[in-house]
C-alpha beads as a LAMMPS data file, in Angstrom:
LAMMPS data file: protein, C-alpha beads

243 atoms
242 bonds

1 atom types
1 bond types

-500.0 500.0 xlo xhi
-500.0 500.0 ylo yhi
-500.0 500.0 zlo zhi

Masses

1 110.0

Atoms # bond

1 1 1 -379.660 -170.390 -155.858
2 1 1 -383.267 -171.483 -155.190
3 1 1 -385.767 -170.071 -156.466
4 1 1 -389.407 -169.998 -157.452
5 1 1 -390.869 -171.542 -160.330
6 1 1 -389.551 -169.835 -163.525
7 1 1 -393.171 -168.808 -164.848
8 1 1 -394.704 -166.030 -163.651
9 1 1 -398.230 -167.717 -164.175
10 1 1 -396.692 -170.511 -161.326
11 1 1 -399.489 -169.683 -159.384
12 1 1 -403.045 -168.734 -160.500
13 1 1 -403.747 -165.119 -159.887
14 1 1 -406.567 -166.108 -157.668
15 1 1 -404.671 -168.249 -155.488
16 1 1 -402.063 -165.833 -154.959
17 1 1 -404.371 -163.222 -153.869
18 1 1 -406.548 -165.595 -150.922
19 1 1 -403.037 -166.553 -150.113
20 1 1 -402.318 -162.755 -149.268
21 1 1 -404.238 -162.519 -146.183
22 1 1 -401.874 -162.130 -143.394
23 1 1 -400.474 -165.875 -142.269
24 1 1 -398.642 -166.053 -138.757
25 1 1 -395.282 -167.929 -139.168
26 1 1 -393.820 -170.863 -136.712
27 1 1 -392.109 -168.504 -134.281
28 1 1 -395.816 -166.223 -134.545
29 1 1 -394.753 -163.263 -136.461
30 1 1 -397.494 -162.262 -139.152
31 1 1 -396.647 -163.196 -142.728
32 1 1 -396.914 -160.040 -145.165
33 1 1 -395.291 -159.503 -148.628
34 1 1 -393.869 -156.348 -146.465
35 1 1 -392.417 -158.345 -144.567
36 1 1 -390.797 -160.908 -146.903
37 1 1 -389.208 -157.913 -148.904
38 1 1 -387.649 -155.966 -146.057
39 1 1 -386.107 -159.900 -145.099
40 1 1 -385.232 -160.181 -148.789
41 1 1 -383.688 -156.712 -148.332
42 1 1 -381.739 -157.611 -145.624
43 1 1 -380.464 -160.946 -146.262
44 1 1 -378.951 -159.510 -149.787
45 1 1 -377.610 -156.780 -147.663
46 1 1 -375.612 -159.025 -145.186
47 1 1 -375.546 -162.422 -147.708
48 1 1 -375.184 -161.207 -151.148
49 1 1 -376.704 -162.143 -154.157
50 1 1 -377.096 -165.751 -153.987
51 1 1 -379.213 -164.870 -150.420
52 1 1 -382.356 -164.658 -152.547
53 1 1 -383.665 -168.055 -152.713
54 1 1 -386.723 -169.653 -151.258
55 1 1 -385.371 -172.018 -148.173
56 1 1 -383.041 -169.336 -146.901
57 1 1 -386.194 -167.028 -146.952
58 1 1 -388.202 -169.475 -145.796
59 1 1 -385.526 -169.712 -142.485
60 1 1 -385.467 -166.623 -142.085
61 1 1 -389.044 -165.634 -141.718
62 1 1 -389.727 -169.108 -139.422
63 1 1 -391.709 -170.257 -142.503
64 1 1 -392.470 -172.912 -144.794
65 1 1 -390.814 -172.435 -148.086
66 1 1 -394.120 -173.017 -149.880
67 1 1 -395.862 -170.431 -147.938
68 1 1 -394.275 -167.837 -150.272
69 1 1 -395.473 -168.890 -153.158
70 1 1 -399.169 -167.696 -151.562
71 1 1 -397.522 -163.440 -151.883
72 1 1 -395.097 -164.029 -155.004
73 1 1 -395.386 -166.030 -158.148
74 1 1 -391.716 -166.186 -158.866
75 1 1 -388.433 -164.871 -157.730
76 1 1 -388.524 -162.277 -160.491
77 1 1 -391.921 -161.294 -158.669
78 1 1 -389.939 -160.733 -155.414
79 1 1 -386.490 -158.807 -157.258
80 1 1 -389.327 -156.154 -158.913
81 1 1 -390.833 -156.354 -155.199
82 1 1 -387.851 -155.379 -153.386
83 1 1 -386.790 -152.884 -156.224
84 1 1 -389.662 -151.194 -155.825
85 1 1 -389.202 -150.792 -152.275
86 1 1 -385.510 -149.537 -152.766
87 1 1 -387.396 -146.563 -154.769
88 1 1 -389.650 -146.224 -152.090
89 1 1 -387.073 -145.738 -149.364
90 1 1 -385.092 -142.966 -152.127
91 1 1 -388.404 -141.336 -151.945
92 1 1 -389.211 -141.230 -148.386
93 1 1 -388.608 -137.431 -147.167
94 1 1 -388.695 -135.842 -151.143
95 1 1 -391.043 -133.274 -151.133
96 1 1 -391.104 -130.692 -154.157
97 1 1 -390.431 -127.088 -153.410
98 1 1 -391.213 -125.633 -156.817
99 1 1 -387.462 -124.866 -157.165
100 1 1 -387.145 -127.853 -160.082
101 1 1 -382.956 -127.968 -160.100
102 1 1 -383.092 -128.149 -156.173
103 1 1 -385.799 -130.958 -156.254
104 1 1 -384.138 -133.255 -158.878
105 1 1 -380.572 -133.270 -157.378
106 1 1 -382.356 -134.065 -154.425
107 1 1 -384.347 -137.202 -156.209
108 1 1 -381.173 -137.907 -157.403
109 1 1 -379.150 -137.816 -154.715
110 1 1 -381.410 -139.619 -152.429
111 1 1 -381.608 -142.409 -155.556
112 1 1 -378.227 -142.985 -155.461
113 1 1 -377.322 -142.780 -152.136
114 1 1 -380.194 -145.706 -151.088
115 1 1 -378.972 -147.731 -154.139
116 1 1 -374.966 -147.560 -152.824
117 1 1 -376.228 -148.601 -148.907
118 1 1 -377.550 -151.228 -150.099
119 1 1 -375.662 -152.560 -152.885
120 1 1 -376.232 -155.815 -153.471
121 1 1 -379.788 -155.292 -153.940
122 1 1 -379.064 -151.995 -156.134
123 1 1 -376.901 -154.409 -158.913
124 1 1 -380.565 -156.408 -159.026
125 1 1 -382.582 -153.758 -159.089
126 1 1 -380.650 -150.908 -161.195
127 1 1 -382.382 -152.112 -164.644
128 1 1 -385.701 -153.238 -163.682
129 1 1 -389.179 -151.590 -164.087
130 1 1 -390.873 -152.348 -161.458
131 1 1 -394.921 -151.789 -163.070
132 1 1 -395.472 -150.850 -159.157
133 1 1 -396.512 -148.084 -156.771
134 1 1 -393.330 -146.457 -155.832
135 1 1 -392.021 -145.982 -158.955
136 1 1 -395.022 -144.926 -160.596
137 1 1 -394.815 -142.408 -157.872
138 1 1 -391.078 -141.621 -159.021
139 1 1 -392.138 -141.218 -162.808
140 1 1 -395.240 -139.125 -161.726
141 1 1 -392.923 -136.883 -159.483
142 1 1 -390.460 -136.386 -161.939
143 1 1 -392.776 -135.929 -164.783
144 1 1 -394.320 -133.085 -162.558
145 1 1 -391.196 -131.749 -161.792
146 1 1 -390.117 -131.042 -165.157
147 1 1 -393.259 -129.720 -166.650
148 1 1 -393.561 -127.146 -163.978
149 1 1 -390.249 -126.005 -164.905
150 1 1 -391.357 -125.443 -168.421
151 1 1 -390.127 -128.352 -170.312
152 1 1 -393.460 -129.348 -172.909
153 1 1 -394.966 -132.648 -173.374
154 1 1 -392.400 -134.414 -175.190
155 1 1 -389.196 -133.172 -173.686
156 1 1 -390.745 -133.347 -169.799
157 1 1 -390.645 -137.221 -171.046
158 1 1 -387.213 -137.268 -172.748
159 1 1 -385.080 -135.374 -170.231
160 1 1 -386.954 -137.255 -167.228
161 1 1 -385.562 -140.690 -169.244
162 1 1 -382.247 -139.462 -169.771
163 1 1 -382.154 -138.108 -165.788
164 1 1 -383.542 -141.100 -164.121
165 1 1 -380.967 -143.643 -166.647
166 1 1 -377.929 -141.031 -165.852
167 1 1 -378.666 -141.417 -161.990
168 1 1 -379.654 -145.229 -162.132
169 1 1 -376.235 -146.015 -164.086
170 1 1 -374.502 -144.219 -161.633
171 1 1 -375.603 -145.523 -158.786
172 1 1 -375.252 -149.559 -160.743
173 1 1 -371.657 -148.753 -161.346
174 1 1 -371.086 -147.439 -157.229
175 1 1 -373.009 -150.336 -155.856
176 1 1 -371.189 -152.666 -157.830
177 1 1 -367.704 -150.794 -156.558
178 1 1 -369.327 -151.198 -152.875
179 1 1 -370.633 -154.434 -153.475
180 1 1 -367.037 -155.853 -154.301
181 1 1 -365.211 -158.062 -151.245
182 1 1 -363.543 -155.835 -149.034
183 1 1 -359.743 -157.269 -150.255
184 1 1 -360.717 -156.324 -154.223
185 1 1 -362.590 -152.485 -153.384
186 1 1 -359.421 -152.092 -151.172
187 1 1 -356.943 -153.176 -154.567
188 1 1 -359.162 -150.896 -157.517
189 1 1 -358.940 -147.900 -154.555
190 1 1 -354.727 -148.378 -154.300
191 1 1 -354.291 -148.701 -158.005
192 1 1 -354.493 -144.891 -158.723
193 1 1 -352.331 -144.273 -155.810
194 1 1 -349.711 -147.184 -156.202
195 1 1 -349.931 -148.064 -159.802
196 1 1 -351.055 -145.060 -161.726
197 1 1 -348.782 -142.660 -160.128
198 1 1 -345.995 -144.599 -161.021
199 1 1 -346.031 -144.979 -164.649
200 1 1 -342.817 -142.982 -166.303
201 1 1 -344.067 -139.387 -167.273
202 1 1 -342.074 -140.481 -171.047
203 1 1 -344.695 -142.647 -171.722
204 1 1 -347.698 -141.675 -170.069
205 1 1 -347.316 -137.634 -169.682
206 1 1 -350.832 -137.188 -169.287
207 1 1 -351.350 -139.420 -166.723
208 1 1 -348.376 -138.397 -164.430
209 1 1 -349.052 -134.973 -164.990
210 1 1 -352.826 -135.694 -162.959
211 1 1 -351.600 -138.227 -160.914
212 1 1 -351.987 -136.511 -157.807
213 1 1 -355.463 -135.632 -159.037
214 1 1 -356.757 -138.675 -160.240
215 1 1 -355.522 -140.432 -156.464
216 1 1 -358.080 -138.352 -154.787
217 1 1 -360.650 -138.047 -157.351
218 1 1 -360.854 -141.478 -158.715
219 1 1 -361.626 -143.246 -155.014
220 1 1 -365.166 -141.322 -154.708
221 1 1 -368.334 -141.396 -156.652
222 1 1 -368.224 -138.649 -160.033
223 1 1 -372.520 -138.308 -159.121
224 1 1 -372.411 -135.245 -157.390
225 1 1 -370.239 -133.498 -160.238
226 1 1 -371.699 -135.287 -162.933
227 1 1 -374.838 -134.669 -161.587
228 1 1 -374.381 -130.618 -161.571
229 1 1 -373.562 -130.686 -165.256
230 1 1 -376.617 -132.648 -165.970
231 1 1 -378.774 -130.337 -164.654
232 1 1 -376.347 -127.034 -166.324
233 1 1 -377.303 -128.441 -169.416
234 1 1 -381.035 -129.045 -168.578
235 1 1 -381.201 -125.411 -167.274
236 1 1 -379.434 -124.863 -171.107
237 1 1 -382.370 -126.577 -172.950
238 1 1 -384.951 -124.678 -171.267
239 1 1 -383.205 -121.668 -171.659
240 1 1 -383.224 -122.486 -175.911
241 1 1 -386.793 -123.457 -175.684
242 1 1 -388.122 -120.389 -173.700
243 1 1 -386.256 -118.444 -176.826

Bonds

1 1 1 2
2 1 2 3
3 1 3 4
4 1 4 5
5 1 5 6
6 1 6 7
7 1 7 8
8 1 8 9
9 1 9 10
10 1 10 11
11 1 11 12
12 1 12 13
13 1 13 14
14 1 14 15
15 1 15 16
16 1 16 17
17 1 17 18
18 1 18 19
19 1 19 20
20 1 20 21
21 1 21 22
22 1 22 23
23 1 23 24
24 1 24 25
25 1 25 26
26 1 26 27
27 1 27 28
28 1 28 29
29 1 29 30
30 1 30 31
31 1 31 32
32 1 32 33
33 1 33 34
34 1 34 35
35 1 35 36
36 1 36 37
37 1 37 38
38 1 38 39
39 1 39 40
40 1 40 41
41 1 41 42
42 1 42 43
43 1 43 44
44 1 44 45
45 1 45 46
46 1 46 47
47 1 47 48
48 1 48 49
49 1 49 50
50 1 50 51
51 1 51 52
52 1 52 53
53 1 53 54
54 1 54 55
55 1 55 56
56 1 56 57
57 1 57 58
58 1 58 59
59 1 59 60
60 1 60 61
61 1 61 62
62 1 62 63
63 1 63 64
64 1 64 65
65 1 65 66
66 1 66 67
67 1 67 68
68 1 68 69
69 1 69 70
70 1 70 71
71 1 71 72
72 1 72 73
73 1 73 74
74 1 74 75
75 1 75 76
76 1 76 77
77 1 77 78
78 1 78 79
79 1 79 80
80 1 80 81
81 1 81 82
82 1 82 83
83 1 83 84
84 1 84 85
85 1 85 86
86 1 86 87
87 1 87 88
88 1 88 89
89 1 89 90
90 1 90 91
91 1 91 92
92 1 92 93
93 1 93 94
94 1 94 95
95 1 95 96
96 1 96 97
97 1 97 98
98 1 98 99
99 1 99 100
100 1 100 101
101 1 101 102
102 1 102 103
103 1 103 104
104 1 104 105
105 1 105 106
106 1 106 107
107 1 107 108
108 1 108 109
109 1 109 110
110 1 110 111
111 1 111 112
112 1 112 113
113 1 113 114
114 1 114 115
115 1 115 116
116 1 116 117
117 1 117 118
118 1 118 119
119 1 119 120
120 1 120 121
121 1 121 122
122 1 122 123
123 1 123 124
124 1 124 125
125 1 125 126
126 1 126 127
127 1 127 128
128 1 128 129
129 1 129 130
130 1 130 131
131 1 131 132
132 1 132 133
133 1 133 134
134 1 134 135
135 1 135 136
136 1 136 137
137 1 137 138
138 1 138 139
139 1 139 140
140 1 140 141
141 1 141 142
142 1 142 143
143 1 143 144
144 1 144 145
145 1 145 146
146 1 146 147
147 1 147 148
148 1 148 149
149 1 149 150
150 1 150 151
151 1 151 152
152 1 152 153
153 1 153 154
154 1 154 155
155 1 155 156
156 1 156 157
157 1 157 158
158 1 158 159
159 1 159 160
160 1 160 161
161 1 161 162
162 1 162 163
163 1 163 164
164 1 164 165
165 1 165 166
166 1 166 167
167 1 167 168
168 1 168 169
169 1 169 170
170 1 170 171
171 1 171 172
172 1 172 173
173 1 173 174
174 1 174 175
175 1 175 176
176 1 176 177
177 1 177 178
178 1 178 179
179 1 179 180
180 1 180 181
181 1 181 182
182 1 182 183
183 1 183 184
184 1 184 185
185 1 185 186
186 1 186 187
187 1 187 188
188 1 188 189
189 1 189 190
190 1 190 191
191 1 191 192
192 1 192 193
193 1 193 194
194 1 194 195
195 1 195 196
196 1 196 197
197 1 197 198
198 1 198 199
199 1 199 200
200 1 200 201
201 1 201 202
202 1 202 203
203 1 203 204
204 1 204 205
205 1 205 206
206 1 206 207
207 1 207 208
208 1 208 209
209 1 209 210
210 1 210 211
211 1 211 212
212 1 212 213
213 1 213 214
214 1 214 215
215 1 215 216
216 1 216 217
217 1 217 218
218 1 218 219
219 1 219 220
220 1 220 221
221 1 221 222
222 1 222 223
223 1 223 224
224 1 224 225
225 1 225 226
226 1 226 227
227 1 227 228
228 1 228 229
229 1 229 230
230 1 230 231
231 1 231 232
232 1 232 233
233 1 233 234
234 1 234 235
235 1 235 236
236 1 236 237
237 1 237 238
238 1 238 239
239 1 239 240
240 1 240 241
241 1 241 242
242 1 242 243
């Protein structure tokens, strides 16, 4: 894959910020960093991982290769970028409603569902902190979120880490699953059909006994469930602490 230079400090800060100002490319569409993640976005989308390199950007905007060096210092610049912007779409249409259970499964629902449409960028962006607007908006949110519940200092800040790390693993191990060629997703999903409900009840009782079970639960994401016990035993916690 192409890429930037390695160091972040590639390009002095002050030539990367004159190089901000809006630049028209060949075919006259107006240079942005917005616009350079949203093509970064979609190329990984339709491309894949290796999409992410500097000529095929370069292509795909109509501009010089170099020119991107004048809105990102490296490619690691661009992946905490475009991560950032994956939070920002997740937190598009959240709005709290003072009902705290009811607004975190909805920040985590609408986390996990933008990270599985667009996988290939999710299995870049899962583990990253981004240092950036839209997820110090997230943090902020969910910060808020839990200390209007009742949660003090200190555990508003652990159970927001342990939420936001439950949802983001989640949604890693999904994208990956949706990010796999068609041919492979299509083999893992058959195995608990074709495989699993086949193995003799002698040796794997346990198993055949939930076979029918595991066919139909295994081939969907365990969020939603998962997620309800999560927030049982958060509703637990603050029931312990209010005591």
């Amino acid at each position: 894959m192409s890429t930037f230079d390695d160091a972040d400090d590639a390009v002095p800060a002050n030539r990367l910020a004159a190089g901000r100002r809006r630049r028209t490319t060949r075919t006259g569409t107006v240079l942005s960093q917005e616009l350079i993640v949203q093509t970064a976005i979609r190329l990984l989308s339709q491309h894949g991982h290796d999409a992410l390199g500097v000529r095929r950007l370069g292509i795909a905007l109509g501009a010089d290769p170099s020119a991107l060096y004048r809105y990102f210092r490296s490619t690691d610049d661009l992946v905490l970028a475009v991560a950032d912007e994956l939070i920002g779409m997740s937190l598009e249409n959240v709005r709290p409603t003072g009902d705290w259970r009811d607004d975190l499964r909805r920040i985590g629902m609408n986390l996990h569902r933008t990270y599985t449409a667009h996988p290939h960028v999710a299995v870049l962006a899962a583990s990253r902190v981004t240092r950036r607007p839209n997820e110090m908006r997230g943090v902020e949110l969910g910060l808020g979120i839990l200390r209007g519940a009742g949660f003090g200092l200190e555990d508003a800040a652990l159970y927001y880490h342990r939420f936001i790390d439950f949802t983001l693993g989640f949604a890693a191990i999904d994208a990956a699953a949706n990010a796999l060629p068609s041919e492979a997703g299509a083999a893992d999903r058959a195995a608990w059909r074709e495989v699993y409900a086949s193995l003799p009840p002698d040796q794997y009782p346990r198993i055949a006994e939930s076979a029918h079970t595991l066919a139909r639960t295994m081939s969907a994401s365990a969020y939603p469930g998962a997620l309800e016990i999560f927030l049982d035993g958060l509703e637990a916690a603050l029931d312990r602490s209010a005591q």
